[in-house]
N, C-alpha and C positions, 0 to 999 in steps of 0.2 A: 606588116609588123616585122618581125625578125623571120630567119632562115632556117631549113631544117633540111639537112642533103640537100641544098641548095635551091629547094623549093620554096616563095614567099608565101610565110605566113596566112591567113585570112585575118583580119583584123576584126577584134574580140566589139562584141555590142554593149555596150555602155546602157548604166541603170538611168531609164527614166524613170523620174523622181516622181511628177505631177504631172497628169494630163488629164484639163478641165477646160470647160467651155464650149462654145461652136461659134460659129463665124472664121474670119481667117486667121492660118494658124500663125503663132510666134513661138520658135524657139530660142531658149536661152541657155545658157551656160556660164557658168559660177567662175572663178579666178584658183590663183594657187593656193593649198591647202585649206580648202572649204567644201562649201557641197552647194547644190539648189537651193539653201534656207538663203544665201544671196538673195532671191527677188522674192521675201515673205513679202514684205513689200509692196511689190508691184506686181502678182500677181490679183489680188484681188479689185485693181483697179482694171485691168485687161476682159477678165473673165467674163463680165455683163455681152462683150460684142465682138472679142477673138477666142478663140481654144489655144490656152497658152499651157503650153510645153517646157518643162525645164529638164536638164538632162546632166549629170553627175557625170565628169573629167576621167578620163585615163587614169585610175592609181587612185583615185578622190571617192569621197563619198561612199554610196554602194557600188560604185564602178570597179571592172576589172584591176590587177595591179601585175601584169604579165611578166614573170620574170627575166625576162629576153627584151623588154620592152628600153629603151634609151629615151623617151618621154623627148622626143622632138615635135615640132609643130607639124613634119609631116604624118608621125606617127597618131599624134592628138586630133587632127583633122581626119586621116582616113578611120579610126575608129567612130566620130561624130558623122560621119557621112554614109558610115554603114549601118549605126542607128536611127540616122534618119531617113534612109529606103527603105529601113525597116517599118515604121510609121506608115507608109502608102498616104504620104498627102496630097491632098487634091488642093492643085495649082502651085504660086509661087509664096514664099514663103516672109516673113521676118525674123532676121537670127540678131538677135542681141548677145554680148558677149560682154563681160565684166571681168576688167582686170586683165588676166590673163588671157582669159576667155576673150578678149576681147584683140588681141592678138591669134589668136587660133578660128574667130571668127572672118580679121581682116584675108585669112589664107585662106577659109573654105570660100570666102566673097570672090575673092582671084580667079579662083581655080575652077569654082562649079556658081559661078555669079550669075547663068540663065535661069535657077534654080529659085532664085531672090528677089522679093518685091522691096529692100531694103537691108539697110544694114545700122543699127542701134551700137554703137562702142561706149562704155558708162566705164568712166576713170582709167581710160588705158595706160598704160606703162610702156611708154612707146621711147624707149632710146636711143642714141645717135650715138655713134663711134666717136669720141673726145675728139679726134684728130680732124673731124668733118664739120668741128663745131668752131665759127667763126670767134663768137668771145669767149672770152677767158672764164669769165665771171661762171658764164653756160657750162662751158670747159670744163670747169675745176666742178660743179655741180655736178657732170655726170659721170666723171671718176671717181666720185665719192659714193655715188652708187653702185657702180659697178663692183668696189670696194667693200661698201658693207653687205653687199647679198655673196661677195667671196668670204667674209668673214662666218655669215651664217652659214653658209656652206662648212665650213672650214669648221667648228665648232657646236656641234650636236648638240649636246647636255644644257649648253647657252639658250640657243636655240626652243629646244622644244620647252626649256622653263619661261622663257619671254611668250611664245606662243600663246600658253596657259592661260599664263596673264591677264593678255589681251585679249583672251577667250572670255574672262570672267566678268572684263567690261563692256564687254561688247555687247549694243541695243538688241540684240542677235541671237538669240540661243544655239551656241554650235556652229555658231558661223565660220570660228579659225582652228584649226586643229593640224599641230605638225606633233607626230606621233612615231615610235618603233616603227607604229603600223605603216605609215605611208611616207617615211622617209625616204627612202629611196626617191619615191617619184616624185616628192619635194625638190629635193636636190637634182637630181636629172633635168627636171622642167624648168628648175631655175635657173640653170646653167644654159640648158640645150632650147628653150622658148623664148627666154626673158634676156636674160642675158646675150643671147646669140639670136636676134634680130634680124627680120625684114621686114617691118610694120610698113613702112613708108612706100615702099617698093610694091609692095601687095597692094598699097590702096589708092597707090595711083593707077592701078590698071583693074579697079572695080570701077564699074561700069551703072550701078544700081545709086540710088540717092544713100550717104553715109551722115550719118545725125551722131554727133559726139556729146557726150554727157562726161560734165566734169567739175569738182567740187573744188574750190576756192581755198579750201583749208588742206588739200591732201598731199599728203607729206610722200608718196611713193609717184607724185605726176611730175615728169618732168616738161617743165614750161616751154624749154626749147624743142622738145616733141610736138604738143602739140602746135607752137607756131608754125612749124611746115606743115604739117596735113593739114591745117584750116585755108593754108592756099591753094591744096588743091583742088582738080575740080568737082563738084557735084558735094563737097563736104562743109555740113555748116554743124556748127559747133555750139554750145549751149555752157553756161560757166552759172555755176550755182552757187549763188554767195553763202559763204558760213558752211558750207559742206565739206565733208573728209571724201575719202574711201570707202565708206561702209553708205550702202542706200538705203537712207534713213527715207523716213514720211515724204519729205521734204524735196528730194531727191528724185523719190521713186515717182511722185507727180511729172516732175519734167520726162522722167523716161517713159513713162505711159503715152505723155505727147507726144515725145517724138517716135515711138512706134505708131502710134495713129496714123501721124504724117506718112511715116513711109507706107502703111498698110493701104491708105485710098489713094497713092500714087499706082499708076498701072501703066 
């Protein structure tokens, strides 16, 4: 994490949320400004024949919010990583990741991928530098992105009232929440995760089978994202007609799938 007389940090253990079932495990982890209520969902489809695991973000949830913390993807990975030795699992795992998570997933799959029997990504937010994007049409979509998550950056009081909001319709209890409380690591993550990207680059050098989940209706995927990662190799992709962002019923069926899949692959 950060420095101290120039000695690094130990990276702080992150709240797990739920840990139920037996058979082999699956961890998960939720997106930006949310918590593990992410896979209400899909955990109780897992649980009859894996012990699934959810685990609350850097700054999110009941998880740490370290003031020295700059909420980068290396940051966000080495504290899931030292939650997860924490665990003492036996054997190799499945780590699903939403959202965000699902980006901080594609990094820990990189970097510690002998670790993994698979890799679950559901609605990633996967972007590409405008200037590396061949159309226009693409082009001009992902500067418009970039633009409005500077905008909510840029704008607190906007912000945390639209949050609310979306909070209040959401099939979800609690699902979005950007707050005094966890602003900062709002902003830091969105900037320093999301914004500031290497999805593609991470997951062309995972090595483990990558099953994508992604909703038809979802207004934060970008389409030219996921067209390159479903070229490459070992990643096959799943497109949910009539789905958003939020894993609903519907949804949470496919991602149940495709963790099976990777769980009896060895």
């Amino acid at each position: 994490m950060g420095r101290l007389h120039g000695v690094i940090r130990r990276p702080p253990l992150l709240h797990v949320a739920s840990d139920q079932g037996e058979g082999p495990a699956v961890v998960m982890i939720h997106g930006i400004a949310s918590s593990s209520v992410t896979f209400d969902n899909v955990i109780p489809l897992l649980v009859p024949a894996h012990r699934a695991i959810t685990i609350d973000l850097l700054g999110f949830g009941g998880s740490p919010a370290p003031d020295d913390s700059e909420y980068t993807v290396e940051e966000h990975v080495a504290a899931l990583a030292r939650t997860i030795d924490s665990l003492r699992l036996r054997g190799r795992f499945v780590l699903v990741g939403h959202s965000m998570g699902s980006l901080i997933a594609a990094r820990y799959a990189a970097t510690r991928g002998a670790r993994l029997r698979g890799l679950v990504l559901v609605s990633p937010p996967i972007y590409l530098a405008p200037l590396a994007i061949g159309s226009k049409r693409d082009r001009t979509a992902m500067g418009l992105y970039l633009r409005v998550y500077e905008y909510l950056r840029s704008n607190k009081e906007f912000t945390i009232r639209a949050a609310a909001g979306l909070s209040r319709l959401s099939p979800i209890k609690n699902l979005l929440e950007v707050s005094e409380t966890n602003w900062r690591a709002f902003v830091l993550s969105l900037q320093n995760s999301i914004e500031s990207q290497t999805s593609v680059s991470d997951l062309a050098s995972v090595r483990v089978p990558v099953e994508v989940v992604y909703g038809s209706l979802d207004l934060f995927l970008a389409p030219s994202g996921i067209r390159v990662v479903e070229q490459l190799r070992g990643v096959t992709v799943h497109r949910v007609d009539g789905g958003d962002h939020v894993i609903r019923p519907r949804m949470a069926r496919v991602v149940a799938t495709a963790i099976a899949t990777c769980s009896a692959d060895t």
